[in-house]
C-alpha positions as a LaTeX table, in Angstrom:
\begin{tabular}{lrrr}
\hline
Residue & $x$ (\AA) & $y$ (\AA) & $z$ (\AA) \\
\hline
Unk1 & 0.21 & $-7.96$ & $-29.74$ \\
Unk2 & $-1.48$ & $-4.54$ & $-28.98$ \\
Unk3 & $-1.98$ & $-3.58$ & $-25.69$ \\
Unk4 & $-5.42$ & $-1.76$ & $-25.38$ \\
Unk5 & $-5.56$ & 1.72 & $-22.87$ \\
Unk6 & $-8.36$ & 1.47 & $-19.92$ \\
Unk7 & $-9.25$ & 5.06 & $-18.93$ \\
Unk8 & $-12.46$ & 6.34 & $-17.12$ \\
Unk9 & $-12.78$ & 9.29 & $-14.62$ \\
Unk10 & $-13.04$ & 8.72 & $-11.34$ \\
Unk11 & $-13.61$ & 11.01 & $-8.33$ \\
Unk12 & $-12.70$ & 9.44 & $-4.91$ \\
Unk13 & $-14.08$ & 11.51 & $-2.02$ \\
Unk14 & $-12.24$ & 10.09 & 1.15 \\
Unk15 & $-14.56$ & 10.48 & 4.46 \\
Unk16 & $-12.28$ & 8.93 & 6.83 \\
Unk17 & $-8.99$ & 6.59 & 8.06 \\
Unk18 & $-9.21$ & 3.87 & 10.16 \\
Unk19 & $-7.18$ & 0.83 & 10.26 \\
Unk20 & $-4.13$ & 2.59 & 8.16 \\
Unk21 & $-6.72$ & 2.65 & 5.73 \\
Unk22 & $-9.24$ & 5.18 & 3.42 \\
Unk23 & $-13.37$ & 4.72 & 4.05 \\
Unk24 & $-15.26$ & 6.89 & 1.45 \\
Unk25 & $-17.03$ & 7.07 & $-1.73$ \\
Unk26 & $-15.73$ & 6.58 & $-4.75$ \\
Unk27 & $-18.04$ & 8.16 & $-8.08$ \\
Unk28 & $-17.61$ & 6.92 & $-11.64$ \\
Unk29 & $-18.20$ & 10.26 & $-13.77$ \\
Unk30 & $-18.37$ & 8.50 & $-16.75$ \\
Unk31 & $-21.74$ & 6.56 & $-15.56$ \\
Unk32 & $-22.80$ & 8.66 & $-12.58$ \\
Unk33 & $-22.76$ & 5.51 & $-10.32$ \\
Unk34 & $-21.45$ & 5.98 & $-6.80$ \\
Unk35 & $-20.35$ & 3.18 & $-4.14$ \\
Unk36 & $-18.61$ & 3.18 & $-0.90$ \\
Unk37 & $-15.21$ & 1.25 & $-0.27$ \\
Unk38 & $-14.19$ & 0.22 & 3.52 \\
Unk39 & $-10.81$ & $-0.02$ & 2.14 \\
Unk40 & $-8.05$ & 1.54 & 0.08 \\
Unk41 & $-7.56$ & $-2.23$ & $-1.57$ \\
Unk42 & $-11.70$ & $-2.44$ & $-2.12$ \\
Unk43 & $-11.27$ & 1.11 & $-3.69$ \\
Unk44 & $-8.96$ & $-0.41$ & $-6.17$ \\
Unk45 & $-10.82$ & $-3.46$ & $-7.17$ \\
Unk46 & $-13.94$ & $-1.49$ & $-7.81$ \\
Unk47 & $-11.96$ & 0.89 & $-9.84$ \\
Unk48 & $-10.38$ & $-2.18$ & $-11.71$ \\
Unk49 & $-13.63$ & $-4.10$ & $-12.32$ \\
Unk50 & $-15.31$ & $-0.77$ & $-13.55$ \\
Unk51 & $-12.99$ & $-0.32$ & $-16.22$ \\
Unk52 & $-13.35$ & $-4.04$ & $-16.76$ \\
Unk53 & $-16.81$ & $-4.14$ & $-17.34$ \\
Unk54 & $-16.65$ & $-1.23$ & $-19.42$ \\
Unk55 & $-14.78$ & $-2.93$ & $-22.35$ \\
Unk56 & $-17.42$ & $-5.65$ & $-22.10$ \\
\hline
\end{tabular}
């Protein structure tokens, strides 16, 4: 079984901590689409379900 590479280019841009946690923006470069996380764990699902969506 061949395991297939997910890659895209990201750009986080981290505006503050609170809660032992990162609050920004996070910017796909691929598809110049930009959203805001309230949490390092949100940051990493969007970044997950982006490269998701992608292979859709």
């Amino acid at each position: 079984m061949s395991e297939s590479k997910k890659t895209g280019t990201f750009i986080v841009n981290i505006m503050r901590q609170d809660n032992a946690t990162w609050q920004g923006e996070l910017t796909w470069a691929d598809k110049n689409q930009k959203k805001n996380f309230r949490s390092t764990l949100e940051l990493i699902k969007m970044m997950d379900e982006a490269l998701s969506d992608n292979e859709k």
